[in-house]
mmCIF file of the N, C-alpha and C atoms, coordinates in Angstrom:
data_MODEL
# 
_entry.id   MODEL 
# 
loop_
_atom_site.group_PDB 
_atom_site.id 
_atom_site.type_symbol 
_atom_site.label_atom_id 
_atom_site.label_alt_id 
_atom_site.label_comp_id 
_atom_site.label_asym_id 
_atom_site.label_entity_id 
_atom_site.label_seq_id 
_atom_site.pdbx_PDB_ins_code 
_atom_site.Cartn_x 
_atom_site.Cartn_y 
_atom_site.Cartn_z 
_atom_site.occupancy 
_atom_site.B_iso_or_equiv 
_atom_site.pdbx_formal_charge 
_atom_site.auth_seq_id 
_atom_site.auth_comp_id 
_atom_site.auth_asym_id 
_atom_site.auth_atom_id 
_atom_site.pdbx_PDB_model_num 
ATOM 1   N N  . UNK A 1 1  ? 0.836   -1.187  0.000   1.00 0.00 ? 1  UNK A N  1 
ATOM 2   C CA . UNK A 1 1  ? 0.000   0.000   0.000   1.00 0.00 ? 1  UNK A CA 1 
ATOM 3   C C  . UNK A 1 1  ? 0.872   1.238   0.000   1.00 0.00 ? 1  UNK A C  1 
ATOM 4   N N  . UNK A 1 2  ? 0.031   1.941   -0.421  1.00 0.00 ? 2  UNK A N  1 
ATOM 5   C CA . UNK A 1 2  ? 1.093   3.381   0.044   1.00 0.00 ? 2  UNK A CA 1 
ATOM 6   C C  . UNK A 1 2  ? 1.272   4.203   0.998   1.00 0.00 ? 2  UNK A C  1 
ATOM 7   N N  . UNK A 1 3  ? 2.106   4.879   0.911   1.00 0.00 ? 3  UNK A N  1 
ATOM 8   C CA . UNK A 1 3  ? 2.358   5.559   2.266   1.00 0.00 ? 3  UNK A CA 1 
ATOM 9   C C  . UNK A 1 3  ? 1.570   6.427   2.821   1.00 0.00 ? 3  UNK A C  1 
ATOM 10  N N  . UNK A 1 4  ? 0.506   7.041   1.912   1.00 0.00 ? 4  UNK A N  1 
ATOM 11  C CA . UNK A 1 4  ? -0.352  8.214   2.090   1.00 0.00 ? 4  UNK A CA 1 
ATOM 12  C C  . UNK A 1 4  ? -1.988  7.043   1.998   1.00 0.00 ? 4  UNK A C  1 
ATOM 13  N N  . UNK A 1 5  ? -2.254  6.232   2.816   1.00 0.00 ? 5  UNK A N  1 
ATOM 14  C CA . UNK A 1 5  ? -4.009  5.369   2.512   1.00 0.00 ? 5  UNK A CA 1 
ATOM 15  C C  . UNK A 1 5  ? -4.808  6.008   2.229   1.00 0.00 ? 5  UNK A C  1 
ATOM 16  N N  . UNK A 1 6  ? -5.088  7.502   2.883   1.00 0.00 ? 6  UNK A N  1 
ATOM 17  C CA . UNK A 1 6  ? -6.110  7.955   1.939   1.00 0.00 ? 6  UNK A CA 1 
ATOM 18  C C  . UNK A 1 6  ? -6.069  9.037   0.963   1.00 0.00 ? 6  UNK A C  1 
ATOM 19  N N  . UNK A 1 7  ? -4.867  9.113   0.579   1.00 0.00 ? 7  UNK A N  1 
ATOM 20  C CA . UNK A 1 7  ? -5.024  9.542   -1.072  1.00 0.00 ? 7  UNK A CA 1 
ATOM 21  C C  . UNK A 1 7  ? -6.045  9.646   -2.118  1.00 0.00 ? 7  UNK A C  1 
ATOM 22  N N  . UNK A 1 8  ? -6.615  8.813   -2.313  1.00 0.00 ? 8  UNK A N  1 
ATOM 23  C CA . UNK A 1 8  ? -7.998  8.153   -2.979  1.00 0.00 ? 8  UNK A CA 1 
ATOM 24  C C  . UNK A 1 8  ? -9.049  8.329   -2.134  1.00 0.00 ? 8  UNK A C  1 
ATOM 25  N N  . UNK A 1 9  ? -9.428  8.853   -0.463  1.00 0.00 ? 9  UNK A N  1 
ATOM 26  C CA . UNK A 1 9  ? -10.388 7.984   0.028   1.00 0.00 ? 9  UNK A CA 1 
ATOM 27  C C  . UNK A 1 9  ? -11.831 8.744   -0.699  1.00 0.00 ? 9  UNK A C  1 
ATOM 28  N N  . UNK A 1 10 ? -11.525 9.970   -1.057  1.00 0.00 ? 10 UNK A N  1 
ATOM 29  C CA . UNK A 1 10 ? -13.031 10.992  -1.763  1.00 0.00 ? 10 UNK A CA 1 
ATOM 30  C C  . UNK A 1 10 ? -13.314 10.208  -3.006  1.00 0.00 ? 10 UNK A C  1 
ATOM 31  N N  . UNK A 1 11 ? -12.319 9.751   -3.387  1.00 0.00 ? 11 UNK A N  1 
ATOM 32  C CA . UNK A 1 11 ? -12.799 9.308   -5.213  1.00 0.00 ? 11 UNK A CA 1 
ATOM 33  C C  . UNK A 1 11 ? -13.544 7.815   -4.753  1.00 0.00 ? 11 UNK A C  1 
ATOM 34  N N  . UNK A 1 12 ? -13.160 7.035   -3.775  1.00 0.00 ? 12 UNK A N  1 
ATOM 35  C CA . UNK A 1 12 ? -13.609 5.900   -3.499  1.00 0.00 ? 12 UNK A CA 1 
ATOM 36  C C  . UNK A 1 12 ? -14.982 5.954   -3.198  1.00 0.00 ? 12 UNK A C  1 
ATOM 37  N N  . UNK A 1 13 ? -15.179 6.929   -2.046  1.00 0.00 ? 13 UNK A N  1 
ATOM 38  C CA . UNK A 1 13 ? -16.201 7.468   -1.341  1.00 0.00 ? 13 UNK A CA 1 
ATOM 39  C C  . UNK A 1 13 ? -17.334 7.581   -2.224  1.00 0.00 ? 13 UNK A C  1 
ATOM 40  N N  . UNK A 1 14 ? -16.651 8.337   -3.181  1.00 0.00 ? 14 UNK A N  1 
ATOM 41  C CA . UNK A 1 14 ? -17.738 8.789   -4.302  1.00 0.00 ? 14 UNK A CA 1 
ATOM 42  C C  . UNK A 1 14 ? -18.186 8.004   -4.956  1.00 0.00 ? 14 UNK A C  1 
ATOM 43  N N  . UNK A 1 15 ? -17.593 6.969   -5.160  1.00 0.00 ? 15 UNK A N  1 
ATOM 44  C CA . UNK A 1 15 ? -17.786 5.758   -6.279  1.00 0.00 ? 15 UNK A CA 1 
ATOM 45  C C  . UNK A 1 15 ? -18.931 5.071   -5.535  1.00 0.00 ? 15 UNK A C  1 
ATOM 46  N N  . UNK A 1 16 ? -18.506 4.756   -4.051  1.00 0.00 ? 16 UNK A N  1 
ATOM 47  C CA . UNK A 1 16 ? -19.300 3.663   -3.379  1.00 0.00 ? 16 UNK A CA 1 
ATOM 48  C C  . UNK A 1 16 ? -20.602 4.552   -3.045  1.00 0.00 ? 16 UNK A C  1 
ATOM 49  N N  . UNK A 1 17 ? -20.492 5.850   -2.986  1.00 0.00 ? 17 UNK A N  1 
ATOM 50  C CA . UNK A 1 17 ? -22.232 6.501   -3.211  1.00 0.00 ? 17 UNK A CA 1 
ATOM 51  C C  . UNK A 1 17 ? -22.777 6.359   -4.442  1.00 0.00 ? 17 UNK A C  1 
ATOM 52  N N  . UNK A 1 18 ? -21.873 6.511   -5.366  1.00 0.00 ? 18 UNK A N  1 
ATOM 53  C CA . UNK A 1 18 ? -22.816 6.793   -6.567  1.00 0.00 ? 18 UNK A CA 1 
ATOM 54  C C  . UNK A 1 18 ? -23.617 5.705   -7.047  1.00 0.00 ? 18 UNK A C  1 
ATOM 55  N N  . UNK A 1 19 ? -22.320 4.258   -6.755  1.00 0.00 ? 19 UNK A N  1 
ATOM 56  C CA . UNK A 1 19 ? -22.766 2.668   -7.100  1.00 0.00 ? 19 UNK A CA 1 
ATOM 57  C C  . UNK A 1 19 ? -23.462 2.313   -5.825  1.00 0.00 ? 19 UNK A C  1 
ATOM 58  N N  . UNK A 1 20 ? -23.898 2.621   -4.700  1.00 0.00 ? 20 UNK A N  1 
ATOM 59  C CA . UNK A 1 20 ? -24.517 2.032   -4.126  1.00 0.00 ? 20 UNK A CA 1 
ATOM 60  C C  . UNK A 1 20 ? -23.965 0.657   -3.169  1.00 0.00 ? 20 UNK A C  1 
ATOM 61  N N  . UNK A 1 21 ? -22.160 1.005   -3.081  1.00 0.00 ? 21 UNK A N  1 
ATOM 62  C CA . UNK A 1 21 ? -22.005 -0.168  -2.425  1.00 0.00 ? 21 UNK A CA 1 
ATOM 63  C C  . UNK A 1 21 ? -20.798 -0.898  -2.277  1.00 0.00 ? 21 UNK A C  1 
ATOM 64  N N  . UNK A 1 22 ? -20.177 -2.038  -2.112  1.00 0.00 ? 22 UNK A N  1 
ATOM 65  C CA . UNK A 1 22 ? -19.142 -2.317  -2.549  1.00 0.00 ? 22 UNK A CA 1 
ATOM 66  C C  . UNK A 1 22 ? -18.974 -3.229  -3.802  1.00 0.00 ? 22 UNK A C  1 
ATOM 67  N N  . UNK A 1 23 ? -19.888 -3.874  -3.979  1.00 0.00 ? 23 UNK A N  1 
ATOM 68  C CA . UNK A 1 23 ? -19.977 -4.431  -5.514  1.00 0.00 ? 23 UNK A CA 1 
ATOM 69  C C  . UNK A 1 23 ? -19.768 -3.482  -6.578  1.00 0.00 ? 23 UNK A C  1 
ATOM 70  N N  . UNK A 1 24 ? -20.526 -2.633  -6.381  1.00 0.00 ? 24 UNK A N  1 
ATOM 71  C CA . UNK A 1 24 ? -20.205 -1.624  -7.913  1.00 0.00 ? 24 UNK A CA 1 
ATOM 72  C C  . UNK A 1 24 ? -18.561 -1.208  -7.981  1.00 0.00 ? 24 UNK A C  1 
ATOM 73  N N  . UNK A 1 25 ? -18.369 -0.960  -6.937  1.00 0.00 ? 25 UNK A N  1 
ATOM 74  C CA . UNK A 1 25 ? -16.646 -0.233  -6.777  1.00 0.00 ? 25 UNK A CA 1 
ATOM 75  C C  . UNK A 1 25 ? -16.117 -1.066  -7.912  1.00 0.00 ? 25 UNK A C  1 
ATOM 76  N N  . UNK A 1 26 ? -16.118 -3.039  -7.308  1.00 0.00 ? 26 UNK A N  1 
ATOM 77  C CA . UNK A 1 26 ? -15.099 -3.962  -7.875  1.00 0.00 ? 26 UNK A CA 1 
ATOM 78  C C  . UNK A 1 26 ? -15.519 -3.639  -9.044  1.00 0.00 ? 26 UNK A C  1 
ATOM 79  N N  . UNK A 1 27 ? -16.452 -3.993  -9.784  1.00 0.00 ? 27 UNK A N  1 
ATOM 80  C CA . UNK A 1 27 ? -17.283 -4.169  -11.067 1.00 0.00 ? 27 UNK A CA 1 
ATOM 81  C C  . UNK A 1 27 ? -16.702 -3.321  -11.612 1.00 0.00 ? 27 UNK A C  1 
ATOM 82  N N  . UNK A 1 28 ? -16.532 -1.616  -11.467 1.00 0.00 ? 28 UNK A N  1 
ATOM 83  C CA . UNK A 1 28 ? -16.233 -1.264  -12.108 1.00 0.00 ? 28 UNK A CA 1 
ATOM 84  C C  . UNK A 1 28 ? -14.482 -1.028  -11.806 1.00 0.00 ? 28 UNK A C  1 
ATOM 85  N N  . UNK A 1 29 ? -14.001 -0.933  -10.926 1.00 0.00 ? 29 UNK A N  1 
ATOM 86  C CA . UNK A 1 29 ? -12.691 -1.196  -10.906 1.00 0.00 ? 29 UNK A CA 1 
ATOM 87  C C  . UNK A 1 29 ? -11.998 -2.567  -12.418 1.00 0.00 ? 29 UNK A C  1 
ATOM 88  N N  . UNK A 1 30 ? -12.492 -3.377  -12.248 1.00 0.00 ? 30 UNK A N  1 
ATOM 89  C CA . UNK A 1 30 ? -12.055 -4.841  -12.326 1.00 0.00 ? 30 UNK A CA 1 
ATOM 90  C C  . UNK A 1 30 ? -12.736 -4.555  -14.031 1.00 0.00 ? 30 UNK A C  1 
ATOM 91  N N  . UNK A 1 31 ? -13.842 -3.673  -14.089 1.00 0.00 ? 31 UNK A N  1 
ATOM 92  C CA . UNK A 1 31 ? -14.138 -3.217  -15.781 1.00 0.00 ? 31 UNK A CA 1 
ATOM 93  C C  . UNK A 1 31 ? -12.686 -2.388  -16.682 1.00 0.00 ? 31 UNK A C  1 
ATOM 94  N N  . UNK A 1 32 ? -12.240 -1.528  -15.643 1.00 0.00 ? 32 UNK A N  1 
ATOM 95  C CA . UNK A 1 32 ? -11.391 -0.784  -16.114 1.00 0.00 ? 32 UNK A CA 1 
ATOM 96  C C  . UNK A 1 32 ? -10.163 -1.555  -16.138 1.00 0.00 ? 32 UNK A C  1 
ATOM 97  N N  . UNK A 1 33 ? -9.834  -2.100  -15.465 1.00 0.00 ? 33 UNK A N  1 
ATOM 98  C CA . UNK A 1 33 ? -8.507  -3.126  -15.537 1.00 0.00 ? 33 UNK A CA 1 
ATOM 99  C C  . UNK A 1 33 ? -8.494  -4.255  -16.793 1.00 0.00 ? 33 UNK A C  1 
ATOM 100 N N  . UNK A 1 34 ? -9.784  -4.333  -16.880 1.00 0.00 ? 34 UNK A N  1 
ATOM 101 C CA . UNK A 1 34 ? -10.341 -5.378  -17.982 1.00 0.00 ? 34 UNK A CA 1 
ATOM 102 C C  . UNK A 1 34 ? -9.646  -4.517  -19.458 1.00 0.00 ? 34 UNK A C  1 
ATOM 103 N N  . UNK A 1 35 ? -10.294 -3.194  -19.406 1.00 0.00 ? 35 UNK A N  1 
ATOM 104 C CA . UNK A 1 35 ? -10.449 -2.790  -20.851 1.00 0.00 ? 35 UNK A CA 1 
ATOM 105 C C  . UNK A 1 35 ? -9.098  -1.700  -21.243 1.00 0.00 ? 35 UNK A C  1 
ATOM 106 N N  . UNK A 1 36 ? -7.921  -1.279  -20.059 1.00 0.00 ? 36 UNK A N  1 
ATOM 107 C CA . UNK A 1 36 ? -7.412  -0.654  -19.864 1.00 0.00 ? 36 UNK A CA 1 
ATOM 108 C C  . UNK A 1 36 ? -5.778  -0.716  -19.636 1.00 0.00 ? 36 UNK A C  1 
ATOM 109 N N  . UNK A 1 37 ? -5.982  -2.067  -19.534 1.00 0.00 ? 37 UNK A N  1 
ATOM 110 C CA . UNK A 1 37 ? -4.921  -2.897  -18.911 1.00 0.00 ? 37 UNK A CA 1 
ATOM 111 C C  . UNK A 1 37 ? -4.441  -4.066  -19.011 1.00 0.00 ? 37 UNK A C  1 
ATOM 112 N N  . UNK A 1 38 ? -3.461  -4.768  -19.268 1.00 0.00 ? 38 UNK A N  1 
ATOM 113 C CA . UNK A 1 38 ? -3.420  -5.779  -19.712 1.00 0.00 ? 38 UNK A CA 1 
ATOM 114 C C  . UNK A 1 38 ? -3.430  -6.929  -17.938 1.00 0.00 ? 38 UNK A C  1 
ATOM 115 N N  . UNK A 1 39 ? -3.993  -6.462  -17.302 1.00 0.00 ? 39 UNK A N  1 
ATOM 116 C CA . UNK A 1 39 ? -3.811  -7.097  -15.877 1.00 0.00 ? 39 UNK A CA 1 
ATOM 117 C C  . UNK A 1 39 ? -4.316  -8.707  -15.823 1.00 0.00 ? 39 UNK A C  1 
ATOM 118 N N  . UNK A 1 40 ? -5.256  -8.334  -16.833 1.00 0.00 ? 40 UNK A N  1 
ATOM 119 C CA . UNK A 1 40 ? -5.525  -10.139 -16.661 1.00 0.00 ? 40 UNK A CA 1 
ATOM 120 C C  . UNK A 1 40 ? -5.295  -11.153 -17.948 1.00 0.00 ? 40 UNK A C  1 
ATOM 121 N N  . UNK A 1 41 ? -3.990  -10.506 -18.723 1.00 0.00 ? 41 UNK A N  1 
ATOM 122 C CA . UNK A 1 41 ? -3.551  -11.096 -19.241 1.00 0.00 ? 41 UNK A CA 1 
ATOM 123 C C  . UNK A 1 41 ? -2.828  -12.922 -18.414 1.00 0.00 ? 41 UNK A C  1 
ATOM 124 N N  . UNK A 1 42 ? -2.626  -12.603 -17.363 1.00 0.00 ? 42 UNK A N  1 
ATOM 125 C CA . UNK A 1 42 ? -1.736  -13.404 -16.585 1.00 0.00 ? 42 UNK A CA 1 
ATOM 126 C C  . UNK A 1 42 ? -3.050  -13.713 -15.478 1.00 0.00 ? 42 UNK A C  1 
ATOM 127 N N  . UNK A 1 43 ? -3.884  -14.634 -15.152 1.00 0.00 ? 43 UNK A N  1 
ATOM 128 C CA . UNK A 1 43 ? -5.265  -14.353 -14.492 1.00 0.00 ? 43 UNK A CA 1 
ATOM 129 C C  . UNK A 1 43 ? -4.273  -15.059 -13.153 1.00 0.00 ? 43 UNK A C  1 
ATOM 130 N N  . UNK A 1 44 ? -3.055  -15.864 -12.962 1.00 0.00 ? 44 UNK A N  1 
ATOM 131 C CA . UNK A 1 44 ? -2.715  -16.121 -11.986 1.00 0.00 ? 44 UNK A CA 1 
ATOM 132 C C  . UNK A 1 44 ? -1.601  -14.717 -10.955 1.00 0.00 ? 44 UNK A C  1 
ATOM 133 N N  . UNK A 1 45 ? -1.303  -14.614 -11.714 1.00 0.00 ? 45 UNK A N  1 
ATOM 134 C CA . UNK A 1 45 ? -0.589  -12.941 -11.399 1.00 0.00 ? 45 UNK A CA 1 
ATOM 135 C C  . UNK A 1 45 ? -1.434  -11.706 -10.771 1.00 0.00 ? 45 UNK A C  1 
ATOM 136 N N  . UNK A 1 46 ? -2.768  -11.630 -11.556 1.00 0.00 ? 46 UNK A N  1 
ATOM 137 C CA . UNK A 1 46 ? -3.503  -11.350 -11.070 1.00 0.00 ? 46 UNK A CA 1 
ATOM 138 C C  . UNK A 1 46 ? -4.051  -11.680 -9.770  1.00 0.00 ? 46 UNK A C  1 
ATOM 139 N N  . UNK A 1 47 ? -4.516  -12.676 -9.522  1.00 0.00 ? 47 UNK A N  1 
ATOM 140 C CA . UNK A 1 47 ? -4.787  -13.366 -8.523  1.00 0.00 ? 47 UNK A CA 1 
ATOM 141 C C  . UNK A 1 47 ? -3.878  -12.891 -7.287  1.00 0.00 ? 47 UNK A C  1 
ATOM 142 N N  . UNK A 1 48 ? -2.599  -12.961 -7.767  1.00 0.00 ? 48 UNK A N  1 
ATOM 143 C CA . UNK A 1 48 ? -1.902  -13.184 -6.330  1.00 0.00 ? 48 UNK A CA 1 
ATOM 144 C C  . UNK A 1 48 ? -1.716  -11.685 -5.776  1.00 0.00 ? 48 UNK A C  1 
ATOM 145 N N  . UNK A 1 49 ? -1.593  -10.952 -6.879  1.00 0.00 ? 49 UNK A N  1 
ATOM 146 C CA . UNK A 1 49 ? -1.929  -9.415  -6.790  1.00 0.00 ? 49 UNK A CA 1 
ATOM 147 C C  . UNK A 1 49 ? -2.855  -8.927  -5.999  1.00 0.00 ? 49 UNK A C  1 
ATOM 148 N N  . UNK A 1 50 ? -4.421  -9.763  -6.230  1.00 0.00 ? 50 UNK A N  1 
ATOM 149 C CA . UNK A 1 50 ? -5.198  -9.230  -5.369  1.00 0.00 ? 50 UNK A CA 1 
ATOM 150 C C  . UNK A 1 50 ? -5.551  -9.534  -3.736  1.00 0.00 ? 50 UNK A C  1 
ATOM 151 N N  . UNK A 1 51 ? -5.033  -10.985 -3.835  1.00 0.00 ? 51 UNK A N  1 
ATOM 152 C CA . UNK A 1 51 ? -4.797  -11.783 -2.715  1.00 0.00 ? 51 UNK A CA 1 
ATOM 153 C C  . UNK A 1 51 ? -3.729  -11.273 -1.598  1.00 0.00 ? 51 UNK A C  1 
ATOM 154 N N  . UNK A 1 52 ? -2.734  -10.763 -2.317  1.00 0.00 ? 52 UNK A N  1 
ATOM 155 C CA . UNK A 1 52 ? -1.554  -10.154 -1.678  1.00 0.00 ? 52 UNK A CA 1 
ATOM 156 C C  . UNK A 1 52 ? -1.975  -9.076  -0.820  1.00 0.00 ? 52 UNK A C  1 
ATOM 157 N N  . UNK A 1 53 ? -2.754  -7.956  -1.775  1.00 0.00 ? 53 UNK A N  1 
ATOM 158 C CA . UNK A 1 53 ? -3.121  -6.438  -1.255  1.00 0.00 ? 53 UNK A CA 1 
ATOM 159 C C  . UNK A 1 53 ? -4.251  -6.581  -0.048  1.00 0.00 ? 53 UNK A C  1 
ATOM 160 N N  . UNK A 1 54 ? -5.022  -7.929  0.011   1.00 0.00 ? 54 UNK A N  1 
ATOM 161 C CA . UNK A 1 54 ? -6.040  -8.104  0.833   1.00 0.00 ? 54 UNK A CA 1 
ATOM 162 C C  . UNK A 1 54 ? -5.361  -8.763  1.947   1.00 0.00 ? 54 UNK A C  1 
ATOM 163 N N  . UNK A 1 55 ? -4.537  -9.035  1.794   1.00 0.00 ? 55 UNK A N  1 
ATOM 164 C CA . UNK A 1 55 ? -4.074  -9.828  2.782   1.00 0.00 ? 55 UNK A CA 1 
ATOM 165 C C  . UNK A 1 55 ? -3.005  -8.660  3.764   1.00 0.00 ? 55 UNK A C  1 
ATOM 166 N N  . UNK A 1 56 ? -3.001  -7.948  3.083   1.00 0.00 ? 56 UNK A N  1 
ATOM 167 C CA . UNK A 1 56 ? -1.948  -6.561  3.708   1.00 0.00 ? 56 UNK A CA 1 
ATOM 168 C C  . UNK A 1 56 ? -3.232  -5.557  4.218   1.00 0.00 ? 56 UNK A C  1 
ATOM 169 N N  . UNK A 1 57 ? -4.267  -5.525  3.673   1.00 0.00 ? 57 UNK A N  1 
ATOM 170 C CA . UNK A 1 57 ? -5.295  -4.956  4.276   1.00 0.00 ? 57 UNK A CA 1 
ATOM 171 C C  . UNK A 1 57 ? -6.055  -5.133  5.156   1.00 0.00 ? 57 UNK A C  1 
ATOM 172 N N  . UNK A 1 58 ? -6.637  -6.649  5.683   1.00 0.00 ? 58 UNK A N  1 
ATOM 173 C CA . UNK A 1 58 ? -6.954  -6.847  6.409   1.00 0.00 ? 58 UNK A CA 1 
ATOM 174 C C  . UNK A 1 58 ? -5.705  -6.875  7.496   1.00 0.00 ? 58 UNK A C  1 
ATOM 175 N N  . UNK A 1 59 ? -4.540  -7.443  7.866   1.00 0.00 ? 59 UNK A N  1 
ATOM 176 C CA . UNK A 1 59 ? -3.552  -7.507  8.503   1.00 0.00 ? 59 UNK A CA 1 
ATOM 177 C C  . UNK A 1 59 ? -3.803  -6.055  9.277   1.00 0.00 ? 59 UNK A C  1 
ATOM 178 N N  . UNK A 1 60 ? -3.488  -5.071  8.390   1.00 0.00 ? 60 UNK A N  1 
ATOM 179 C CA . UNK A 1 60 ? -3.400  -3.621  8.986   1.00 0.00 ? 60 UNK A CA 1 
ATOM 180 C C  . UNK A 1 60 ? -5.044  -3.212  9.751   1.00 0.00 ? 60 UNK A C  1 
ATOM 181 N N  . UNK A 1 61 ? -6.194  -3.694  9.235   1.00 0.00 ? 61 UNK A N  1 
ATOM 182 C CA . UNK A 1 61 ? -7.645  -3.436  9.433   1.00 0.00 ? 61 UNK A CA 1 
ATOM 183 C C  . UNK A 1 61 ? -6.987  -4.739  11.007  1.00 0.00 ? 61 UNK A C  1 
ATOM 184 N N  . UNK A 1 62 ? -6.828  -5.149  11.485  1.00 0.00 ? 62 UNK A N  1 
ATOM 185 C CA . UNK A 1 62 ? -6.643  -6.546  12.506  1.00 0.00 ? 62 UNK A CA 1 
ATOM 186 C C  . UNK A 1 62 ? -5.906  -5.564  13.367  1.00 0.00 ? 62 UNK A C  1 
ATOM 187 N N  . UNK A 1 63 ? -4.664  -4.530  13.037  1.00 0.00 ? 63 UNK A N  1 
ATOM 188 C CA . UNK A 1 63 ? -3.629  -4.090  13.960  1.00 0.00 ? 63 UNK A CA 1 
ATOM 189 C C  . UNK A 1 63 ? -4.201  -2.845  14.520  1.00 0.00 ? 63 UNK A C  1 
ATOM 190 N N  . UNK A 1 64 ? -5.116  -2.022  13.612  1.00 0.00 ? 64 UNK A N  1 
ATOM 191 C CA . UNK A 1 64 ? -5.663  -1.199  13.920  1.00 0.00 ? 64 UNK A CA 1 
ATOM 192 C C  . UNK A 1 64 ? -7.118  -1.339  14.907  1.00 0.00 ? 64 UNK A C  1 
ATOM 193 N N  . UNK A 1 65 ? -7.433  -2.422  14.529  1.00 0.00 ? 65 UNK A N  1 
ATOM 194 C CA . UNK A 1 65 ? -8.842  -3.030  15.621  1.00 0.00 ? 65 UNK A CA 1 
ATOM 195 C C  . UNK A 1 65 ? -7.792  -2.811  16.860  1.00 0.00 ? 65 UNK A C  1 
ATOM 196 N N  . UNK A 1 66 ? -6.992  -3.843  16.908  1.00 0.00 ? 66 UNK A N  1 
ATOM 197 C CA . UNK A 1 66 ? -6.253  -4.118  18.459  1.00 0.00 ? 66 UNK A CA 1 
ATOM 198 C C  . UNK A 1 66 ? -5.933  -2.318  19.204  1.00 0.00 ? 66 UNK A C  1 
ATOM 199 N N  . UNK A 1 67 ? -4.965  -1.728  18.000  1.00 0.00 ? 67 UNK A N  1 
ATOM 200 C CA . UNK A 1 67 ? -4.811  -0.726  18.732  1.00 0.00 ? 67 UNK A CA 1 
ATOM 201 C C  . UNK A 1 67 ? -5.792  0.296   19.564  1.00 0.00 ? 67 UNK A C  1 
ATOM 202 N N  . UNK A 1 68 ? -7.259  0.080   18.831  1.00 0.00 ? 68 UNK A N  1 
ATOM 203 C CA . UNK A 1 68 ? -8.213  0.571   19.324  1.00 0.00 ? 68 UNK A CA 1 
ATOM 204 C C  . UNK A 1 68 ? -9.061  0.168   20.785  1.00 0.00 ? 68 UNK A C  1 
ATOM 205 N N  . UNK A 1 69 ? -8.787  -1.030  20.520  1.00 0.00 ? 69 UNK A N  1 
ATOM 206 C CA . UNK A 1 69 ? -9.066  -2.201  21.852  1.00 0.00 ? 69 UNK A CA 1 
ATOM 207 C C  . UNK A 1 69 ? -8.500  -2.168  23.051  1.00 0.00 ? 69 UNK A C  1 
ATOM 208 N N  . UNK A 1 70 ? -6.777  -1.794  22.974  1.00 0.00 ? 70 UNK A N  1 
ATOM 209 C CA . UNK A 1 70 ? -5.843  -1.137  23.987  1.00 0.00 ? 70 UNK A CA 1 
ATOM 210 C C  . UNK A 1 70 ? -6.104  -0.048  24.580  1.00 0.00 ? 70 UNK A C  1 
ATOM 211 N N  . UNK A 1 71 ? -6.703  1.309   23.341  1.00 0.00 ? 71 UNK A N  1 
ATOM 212 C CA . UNK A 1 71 ? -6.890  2.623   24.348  1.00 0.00 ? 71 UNK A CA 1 
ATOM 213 C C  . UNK A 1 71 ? -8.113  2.359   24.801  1.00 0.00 ? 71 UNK A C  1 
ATOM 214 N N  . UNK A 1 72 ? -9.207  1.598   24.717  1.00 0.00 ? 72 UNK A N  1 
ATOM 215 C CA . UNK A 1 72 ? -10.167 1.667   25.196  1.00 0.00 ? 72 UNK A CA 1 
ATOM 216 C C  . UNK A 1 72 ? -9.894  0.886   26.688  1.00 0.00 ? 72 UNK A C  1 
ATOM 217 N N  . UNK A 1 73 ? -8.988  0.205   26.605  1.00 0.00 ? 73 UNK A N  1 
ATOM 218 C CA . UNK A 1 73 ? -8.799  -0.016  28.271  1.00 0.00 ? 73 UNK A CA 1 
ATOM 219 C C  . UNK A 1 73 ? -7.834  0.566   29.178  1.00 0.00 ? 73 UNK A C  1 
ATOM 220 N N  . UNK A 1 74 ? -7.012  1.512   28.163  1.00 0.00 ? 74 UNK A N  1 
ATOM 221 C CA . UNK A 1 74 ? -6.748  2.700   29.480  1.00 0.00 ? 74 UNK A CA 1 
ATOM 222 C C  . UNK A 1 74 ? -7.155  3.320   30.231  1.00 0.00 ? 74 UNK A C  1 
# 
């Protein structure tokens, strides 16, 4: 991920109002990668690409729960 997470978070924001959600985001994310990109030329590369970034996201979404869990019992 990058060093700055919410860089993007208004354009995301916006997306997931306009689509109604988190399905529309992928759909159209995963449209544009489709028609834009050669990303799924390699559908296993892909894969591990997305598997990778989720797996670094939740990790950090897990460290950040805890840290929240700690000040709440100070």
């Amino acid at each position: 991920m990058s060093s700055d997470d919410t860089q993007f978070d208004s354009l995301y924001l916006q997306i997931l109002q306009i689509g109604k959600g988190i399905d529309p985001l992928f759909a159209s994310l995963f449209s544009c990668l489709r028609r834009k990109t050669d990303f799924f030329q390699n559908p296993d590369q892909a894969f591990s690409i997305i598997e990778k970034s989720f797996k670094a996201a939740k990790l950090r979404f897990e460290q950040d729960q805890q840290k929240e869990k700690l000040k709440k019992e100070k």
